[in-house]
C-alpha positions as CSV (number, residue, x, y, z in Angstrom):
1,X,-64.7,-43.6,-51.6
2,X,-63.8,-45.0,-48.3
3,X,-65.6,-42.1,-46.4
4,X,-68.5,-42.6,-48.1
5,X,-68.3,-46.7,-47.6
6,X,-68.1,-45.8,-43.9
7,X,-71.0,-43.4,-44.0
8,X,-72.8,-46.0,-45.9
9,X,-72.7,-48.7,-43.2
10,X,-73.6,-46.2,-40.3
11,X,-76.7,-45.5,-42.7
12,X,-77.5,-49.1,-43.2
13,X,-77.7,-49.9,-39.5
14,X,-79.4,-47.0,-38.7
15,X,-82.1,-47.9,-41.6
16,X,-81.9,-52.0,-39.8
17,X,-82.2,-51.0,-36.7
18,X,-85.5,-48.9,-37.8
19,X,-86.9,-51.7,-39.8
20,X,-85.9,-54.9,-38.0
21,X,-84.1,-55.8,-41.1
22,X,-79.9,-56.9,-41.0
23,X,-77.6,-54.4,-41.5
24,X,-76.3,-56.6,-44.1
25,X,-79.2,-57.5,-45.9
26,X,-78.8,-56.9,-49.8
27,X,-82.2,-54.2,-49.8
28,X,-80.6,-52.8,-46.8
29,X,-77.6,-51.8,-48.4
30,X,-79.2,-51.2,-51.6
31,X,-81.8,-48.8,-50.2
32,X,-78.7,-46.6,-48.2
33,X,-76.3,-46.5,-51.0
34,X,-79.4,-44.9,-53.3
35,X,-80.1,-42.2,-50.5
36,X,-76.4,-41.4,-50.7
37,X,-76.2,-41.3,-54.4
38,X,-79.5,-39.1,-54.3
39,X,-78.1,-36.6,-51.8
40,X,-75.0,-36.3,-53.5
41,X,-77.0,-35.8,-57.0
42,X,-79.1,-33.5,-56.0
43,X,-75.9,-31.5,-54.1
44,X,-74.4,-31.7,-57.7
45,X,-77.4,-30.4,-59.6
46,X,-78.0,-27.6,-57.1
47,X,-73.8,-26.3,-58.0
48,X,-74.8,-26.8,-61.5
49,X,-77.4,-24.7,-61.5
50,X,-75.9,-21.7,-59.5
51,X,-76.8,-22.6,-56.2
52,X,-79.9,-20.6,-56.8
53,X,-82.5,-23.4,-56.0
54,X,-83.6,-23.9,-52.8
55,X,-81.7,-27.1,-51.0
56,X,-84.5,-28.0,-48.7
57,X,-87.1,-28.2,-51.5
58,X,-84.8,-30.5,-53.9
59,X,-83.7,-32.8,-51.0
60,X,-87.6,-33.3,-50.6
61,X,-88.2,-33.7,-54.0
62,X,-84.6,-36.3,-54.2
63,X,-86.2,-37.7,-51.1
64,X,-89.9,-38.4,-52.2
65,X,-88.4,-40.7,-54.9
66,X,-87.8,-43.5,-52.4
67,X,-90.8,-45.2,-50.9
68,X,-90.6,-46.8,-47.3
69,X,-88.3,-49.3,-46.9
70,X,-90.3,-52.3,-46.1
71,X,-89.8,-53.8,-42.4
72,X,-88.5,-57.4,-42.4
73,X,-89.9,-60.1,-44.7
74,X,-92.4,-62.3,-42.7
């Protein structure tokens, strides 16, 4: 858990320093922590199903479930 805690905040400055947003802001964080969840779902679901799937195709489809994170409020 503390891996992915650490991975979490690299993704969340990456994702403020993108959108002018802080790295601490609540959406922020919010917004990383689902990508993480998404990606590990979809890695689960993949194993599940035999690993016959293609990866690249159900990251997109994982993927295209999150809109844009919005640049900072005005």
């Amino acid at each position: 858990m503390e891996s992915m805690s650490v991975t979490g905040r690299l993704l969340c400055r990456a994702l403020a320093e993108r959108t002018g947003r802080d790295e601490n802001d609540l959406d922020v964080r919010v917004y990383a922590m689902g990508l993480m969840g998404a990606l590990l779902e979809t890695l689960i679901y993949w194993v599940e199903r035999g690993c016959r799937d293609d990866m690249m195709e159900l990251l997109d489809r994982a993927l295209a479930t999150f809109g844009s994170l919005p640049n900072r409020r005005t």
